[in-house]
N, C-alpha and C positions, 0 to 999 in steps of 0.2 A: 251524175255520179251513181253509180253502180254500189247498191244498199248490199249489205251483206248479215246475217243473221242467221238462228239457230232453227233445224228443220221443225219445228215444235210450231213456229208462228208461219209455216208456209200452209197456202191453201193446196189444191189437186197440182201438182206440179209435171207437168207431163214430160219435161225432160230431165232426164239423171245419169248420175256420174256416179259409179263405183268405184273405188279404189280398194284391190284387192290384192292382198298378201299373197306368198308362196303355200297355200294351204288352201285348203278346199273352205273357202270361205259361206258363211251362211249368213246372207244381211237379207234383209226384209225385202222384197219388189225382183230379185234375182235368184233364177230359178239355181240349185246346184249344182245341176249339167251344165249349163252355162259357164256359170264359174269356173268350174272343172276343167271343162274343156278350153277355154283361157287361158288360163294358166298353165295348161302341158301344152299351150304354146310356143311358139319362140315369139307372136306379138309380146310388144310392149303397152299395146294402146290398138282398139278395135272400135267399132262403134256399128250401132244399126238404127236406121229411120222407118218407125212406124206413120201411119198416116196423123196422129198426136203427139208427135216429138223422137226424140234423140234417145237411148240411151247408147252412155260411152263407157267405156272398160278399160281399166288402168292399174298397171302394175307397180306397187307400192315397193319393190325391189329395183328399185334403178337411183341413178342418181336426181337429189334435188334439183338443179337446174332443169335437168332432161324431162322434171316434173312441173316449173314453174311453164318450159316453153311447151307443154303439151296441155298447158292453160289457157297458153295463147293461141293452139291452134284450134281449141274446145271454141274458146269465144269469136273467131273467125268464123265458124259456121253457123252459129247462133244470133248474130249481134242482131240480125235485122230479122228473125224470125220467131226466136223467143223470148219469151218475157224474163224467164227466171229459169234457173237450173236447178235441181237435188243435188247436193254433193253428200254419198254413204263413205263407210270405212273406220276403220279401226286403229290405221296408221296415221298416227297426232299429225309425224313431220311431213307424209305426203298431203294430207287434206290441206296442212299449212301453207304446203309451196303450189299446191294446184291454184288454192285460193288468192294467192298470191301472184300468179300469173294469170289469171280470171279478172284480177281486178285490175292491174297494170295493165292489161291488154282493151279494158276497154274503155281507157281515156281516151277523146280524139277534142282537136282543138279546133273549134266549128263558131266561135264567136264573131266571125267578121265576115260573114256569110247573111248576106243581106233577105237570106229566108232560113234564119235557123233551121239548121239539121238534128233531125231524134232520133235516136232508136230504139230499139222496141225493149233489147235487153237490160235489165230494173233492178233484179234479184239474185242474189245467190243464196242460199240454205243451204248452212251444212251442219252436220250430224252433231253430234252431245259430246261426240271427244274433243271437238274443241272448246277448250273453255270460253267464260264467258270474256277475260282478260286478255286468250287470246284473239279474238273476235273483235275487240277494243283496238287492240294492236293494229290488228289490218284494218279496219277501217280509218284509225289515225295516218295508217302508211299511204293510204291512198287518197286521203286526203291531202298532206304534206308531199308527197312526189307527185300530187298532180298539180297543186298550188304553182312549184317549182317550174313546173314542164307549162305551165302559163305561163310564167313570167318570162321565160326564155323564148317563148316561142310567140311572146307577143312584139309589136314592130315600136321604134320610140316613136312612132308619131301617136304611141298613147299609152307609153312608158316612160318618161322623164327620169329625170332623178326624182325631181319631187312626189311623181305619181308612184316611184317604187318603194319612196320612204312610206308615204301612207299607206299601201300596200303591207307592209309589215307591220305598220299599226293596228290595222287592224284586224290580224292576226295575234296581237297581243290582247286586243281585247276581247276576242273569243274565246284566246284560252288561256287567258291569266297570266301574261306578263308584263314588264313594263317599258314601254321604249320611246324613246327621246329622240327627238328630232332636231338637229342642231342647222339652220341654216348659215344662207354665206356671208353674213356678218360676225355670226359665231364662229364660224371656219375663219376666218381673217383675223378675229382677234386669236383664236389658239396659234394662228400663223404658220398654219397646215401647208406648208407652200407647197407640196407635191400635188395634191387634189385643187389647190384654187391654179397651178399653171397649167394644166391639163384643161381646167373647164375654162381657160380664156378665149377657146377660137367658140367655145358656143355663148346664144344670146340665153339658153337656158340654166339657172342656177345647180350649184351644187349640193349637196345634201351630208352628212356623217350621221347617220343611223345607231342608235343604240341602242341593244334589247338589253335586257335583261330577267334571267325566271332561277329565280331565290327560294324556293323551296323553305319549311319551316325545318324540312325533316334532312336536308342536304347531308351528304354522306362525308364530301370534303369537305376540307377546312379553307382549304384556296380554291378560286373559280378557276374553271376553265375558259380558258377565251377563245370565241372563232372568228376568226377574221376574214371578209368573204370582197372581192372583188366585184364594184360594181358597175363598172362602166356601160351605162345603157344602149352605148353604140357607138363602135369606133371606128371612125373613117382612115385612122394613121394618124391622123392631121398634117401638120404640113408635111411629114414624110405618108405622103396617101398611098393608102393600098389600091392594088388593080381590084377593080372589080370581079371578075368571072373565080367564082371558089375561092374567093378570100371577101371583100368588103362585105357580099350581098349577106353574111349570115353572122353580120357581126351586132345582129339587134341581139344575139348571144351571149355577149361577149361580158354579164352580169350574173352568170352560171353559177360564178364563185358566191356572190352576195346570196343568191335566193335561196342556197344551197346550206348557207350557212344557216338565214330566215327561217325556214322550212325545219333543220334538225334543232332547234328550239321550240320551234312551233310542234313538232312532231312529242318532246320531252318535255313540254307542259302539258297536252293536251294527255299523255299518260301518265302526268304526275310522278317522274322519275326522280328520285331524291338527290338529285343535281342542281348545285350552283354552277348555271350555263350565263356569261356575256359574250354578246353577239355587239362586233363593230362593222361597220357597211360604209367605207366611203363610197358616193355615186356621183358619177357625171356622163357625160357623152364627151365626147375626142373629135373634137372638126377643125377643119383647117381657117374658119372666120375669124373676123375681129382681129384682136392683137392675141392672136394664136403664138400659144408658145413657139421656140423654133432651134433645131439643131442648132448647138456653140452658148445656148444659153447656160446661165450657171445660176440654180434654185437651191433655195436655204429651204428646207425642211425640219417638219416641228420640232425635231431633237435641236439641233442646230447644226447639222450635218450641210455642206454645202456638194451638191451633185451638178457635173458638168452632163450637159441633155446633146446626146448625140444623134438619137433618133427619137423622134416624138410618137414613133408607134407604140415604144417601150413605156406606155402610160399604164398598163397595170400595175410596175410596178412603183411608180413615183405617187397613186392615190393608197395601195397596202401599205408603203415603208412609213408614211402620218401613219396610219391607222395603229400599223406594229407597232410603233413608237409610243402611244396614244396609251396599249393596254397596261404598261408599266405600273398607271395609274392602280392597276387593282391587284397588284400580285401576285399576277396568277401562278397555277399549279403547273397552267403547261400553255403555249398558245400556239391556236393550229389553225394554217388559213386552207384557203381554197378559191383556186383561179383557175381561167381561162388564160395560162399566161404566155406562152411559149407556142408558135410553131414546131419546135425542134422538141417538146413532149409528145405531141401527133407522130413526127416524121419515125422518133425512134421506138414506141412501143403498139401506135395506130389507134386505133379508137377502144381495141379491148381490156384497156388497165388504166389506171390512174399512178401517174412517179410520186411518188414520195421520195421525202429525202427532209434531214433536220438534226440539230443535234443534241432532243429528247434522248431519256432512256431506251436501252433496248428493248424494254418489256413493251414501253408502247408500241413500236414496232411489231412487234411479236404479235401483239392482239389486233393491230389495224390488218397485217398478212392474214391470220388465221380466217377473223372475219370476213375479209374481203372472198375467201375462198366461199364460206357460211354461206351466203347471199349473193354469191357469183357478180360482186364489186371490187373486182382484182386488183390489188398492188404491188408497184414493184419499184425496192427500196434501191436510190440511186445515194454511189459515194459523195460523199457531204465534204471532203477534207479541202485545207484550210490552202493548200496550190489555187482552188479554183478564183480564192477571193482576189489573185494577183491577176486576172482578167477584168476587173473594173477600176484599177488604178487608172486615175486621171492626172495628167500633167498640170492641170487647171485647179483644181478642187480637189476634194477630199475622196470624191469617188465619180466613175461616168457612169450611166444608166443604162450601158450595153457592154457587153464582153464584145469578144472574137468571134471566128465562122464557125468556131466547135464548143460542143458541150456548154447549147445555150441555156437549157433549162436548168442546169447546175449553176453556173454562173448567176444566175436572176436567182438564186433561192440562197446563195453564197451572197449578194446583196439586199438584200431582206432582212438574211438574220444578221446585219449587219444594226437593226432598229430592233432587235427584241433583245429583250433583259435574261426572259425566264426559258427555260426548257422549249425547243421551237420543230415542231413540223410541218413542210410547205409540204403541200397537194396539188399538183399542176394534172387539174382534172382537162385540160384541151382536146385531148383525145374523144373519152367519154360518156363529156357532155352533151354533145350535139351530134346526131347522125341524118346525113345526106338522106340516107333511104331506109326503110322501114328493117327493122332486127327486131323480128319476134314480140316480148312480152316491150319490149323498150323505145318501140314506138319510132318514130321520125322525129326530124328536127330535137326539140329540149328531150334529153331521155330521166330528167331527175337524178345525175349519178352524184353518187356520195351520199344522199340524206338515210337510206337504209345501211350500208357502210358506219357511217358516224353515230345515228340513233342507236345502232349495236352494240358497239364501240361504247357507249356510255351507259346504256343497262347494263353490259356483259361487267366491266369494269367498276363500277361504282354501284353496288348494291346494298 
C-alpha cells in the first residue's frame, strides 16, 4: 500500500507534481516562467522528464474527477519507476482529489501470483495545506476501498463464508469495533430460512455477521443500520447461470457485504461520532446437496412465507433475514447494498448505482449530492406501492421474482417488504465490478459505495 504523508518527512524527492491555480503561481522548485507559461495555456496537465524524475503540472481550475483521473494517469507512468512523488499547491480540494486518484490508482491485486509482484512506487508527500485530518482521511480511504476491492476480487476457493466473516473481524479489531459472528446453528435457531435455503446446495456453512462501532460521543440517538449482501459465489443454483459474462465473475457477487464492512471499518478508523450496525448474511449459491429448488415455499425469520421461483434470486432471500433481523435495534434508517439485479446493469451500466426506498427525501438529497462530490453517482428510481403487485404469489405470501420488467424495483418493493424503519436499497451491480480497467477504479472489484456512504455519514452526522 502506497504510504501517504506530509512533504516535511520526505527526503530528496526527485519527482513532483504541482498543482497550480489561474494566477501566476510561486511555489518553491518551479521556476515562474514555467508557471506562467502554463497556465496562458489551454493544457490542463503537462509534464517533463529529466534524467532524475518527472515533474508534472496541473491545473487546479478544472473539475475534481478530471483531477482524481489525472492521478491516475500521474501514477501510470511512475508506478514501476518511482519511488515517491512531491505533490505542491495551494488548492486544499485539488491536492485532495489528485491524492486521491494517486492512491486509488495504485492498488493492484497481485496475491495469487506464485512470485509476488512489487513495485517501486511507496510514497506520496504532500504539501502543508493538507491537514493533518485530512491525510488521516485518505489514508483510511485507501485502506477501506482497498480492503473491499480484495475481497471482491478474491476467488471462494479462499473466501467462504466463514473466511469473510473473520475477515471483518478482524477489521474490528484494528479499529475498534465489535462484531459477532453467528454460525449455522445460531442461524437455525433464529430460523433465518432465507440464508439457511440458499446455503443448502453447498457443503460450506453459512455465516450472519454483526458489526457494530458505538462511539461514546455518537451524534444520533438511533443507529443506522447497513445491510450488505454477501454471497461469496453464486453459481444460480439449481436455476444455473451460463458461464461466459455471467457465472465466471460471481466470486463478486459479496460487493454488497464488504462494502458495508469497509464503510464502518472506514468510520471507526476516523472515529466519526456514529452509531454504525453492520448485518452481513453470507453463503455461496450452488446447485449440490439438497439444493433449494424452484416451487419451493421458505418461512423467513419475520414469519413471511415466500414461494422460490428462481433460486438465482438468492440475494434477496439471505438480505430480507437480515432486513428483518435489524428491527432489533431501531434503527434511525436502514440502507443496504447489493449486487442484486441484472436489470440495474442493463438499465443505468456500470456508471451509477439505483437507489430507490422510502427514507425521507433529505436522505436522498444528500446520497445525490455526494454521489456527484466523489463521482459515486446515483440515481433515484420510483419506489411506488404498483410495483409490490409483481411478487404476489398464488402459493404464499409473496414469490421471490417479479415479471420481465422493472426487475430491480420489484426486488427492492420486496425487501422493504422486511424492514420496519425508514428504508434505502442500493443496487450497486452496475458499479461494483468492472470487466476492464476505468482509470483511478481499477478492474475487477472497483470498491464503489464505501467513499459514497463514509460521506454520507460525516457530511450528515456531525
Amino acid at each position: 500500500m502506497v504510504n501517504i504523508t506530509h512533504s516535511t518527512e520526505a527526503k530528496h524527492c526527485p519527482s513532483q507534481i504541482f498543482i497550480l491555480e489561474n494566477k501566476a503561481s510561486e511555489i518553491a522548485g518551479l521556476s515562474a516562467e514555467l508557471s506562467a507559461a502554463f497556465l496562458s495555456s489551454d493544457k490542463k496537465f503537462d509534464y517533463f522528464k529529466s534524467a532524475t524524475g518527472f515533474t508534472f503540472l496541473v491545473k487546479a481550475d478544472q473539475k475534481m474527477e478530471e483531477i482524481r483521473v489525472l492521478g491516475n494517469t500521474i501514477e501510470g507512468m511512475i508506478f514501476e519507476s518511482e519511488e515517491a512523488v512531491e505533490l505542491h499547491g495551494t488548492s486544499n480540494e485539488a491536492l485532495f482529489a489528485l491524492s486521491e486518484g494517486l492512491l486509488l490508482s495504485s492498488y493492484r491485486f497481485t496475491q495469487h501470483f506464485s512470485k509476488p509482484k512489487t513495485y517501486k512506487f511507496q510514497h506520496i508527500y504532500v504539501s502543508k495545506s493538507l491537514s493533518n485530518d485530512q491525510l488521516s482521511e485518505l489514508a483510511s480511504m485507501a485502506k477501506a476501498v482497498g480492503w473491499t476491492r480484495d475481497m471482491v476480487n478474491t476467488p471462494v476457493s479462499h473466501l467462504t463464508a466463514e473466511q469473510l466473516a473473520e475477515a471483518i473481524s478482524q477489521l474490528g479489531q484494528e479499529a475498534g469495533f465489535q462484531v459477532q459472528v453467528l454460525g449455522k446453528a445460531q442461524i437455525e435457531a433464529l430460523k433465518m430460512g432465507g440464508l439457511l435455503a440458499v446455503n443448502k446446495g453447498s457443503i460450506d456453512p453459512p455465516t450472519f455477521t454483526i458489526a457494530e462501532y458505538k462511539p461514546s460521543n455518537a451524534v444520533n440517538k438511533k443507529p443506522i443500520v447497513l445491510v450488505g449482501k454477501g454471497v461469496v459465489y453464486d453459481t444460480g443454483g439449481l436455476s444455473l447461470k451460463p458461464t461466459p459474462g455471467s457465472m465466471d465473475t460471481m466470486k463478486g457477487d459479496m460487493a454488497g457485504g464488504a462494502t458495508m464492512a469497509a464503510v464502518i471499518y472506514f468510520a471507526a478508523l476516523q472515529k466519526l461520532p456514529v452509531h454504525i450496525v453492520g448485518l452481513i448474511p453470507a453463503t455461496d449459491n450452488r446447485p449440490g446437496g439438497n439444493a433449494y429448488t424452484p416451487g419451493d415455499v421458505i418461512t423467513m425469520f419475520d414469519g413471511t412465507t415466500i414461494e422460490v421461483l428462481n433460486t438465482d434470486a438468492e440475494g434477496r432471500m439471505i438480505l430480507a433475514d437480515a432486513l428483518a433481523y435489524s428491527a432489533k435495534y431501531d434503527p434511525e434508517i436502514v440502507i443496504d447494498a447489493a449486487t442484486l439485479t441484472g436489470a440495474a446493469l442493463r438499465a443505468i451500466g456500470t456508471e451509477a448505482t439505483i437507489i430507490m426506498g422510502n427514507a425521507g427525501d433529505d436522505y436522498f438529497h444528500d446520497l445525490e449530492k455526494i454521489g456527484f462530490d466523489v463521482h459515486e453517482r446515483v440515481v433515484r428510481f420510483p419506489f411506488w406501492d404498483d410495483y409490490k403487485t409483481h411478487m404476489k404469489s398464488k402459493i404464499a405470501d409473496m414469490k421471490n421474482i417479479g415479471g420481465p420488467n422493472a426487475g430491480m424495483i420489484s426486488a427492492g418493493k420486496f425487501l422493504e417488504h422486511f424492514v420496519k424503519a425508514p428504508y434505502i436499497h442500493m443496487d450497486i451491480a452496475g458499479p461494483a465490478w468492472l470487466d476492464s480497467k476505468e482509470n483511478y477504479k481499477g478492474d475487477g472489484g472497483t470498491g464503489a459505495g464505501v467513499r459514497l456512504l463514509y460521506q454520507f455519514l460525516k457530511n450528515r452526522y456531525k
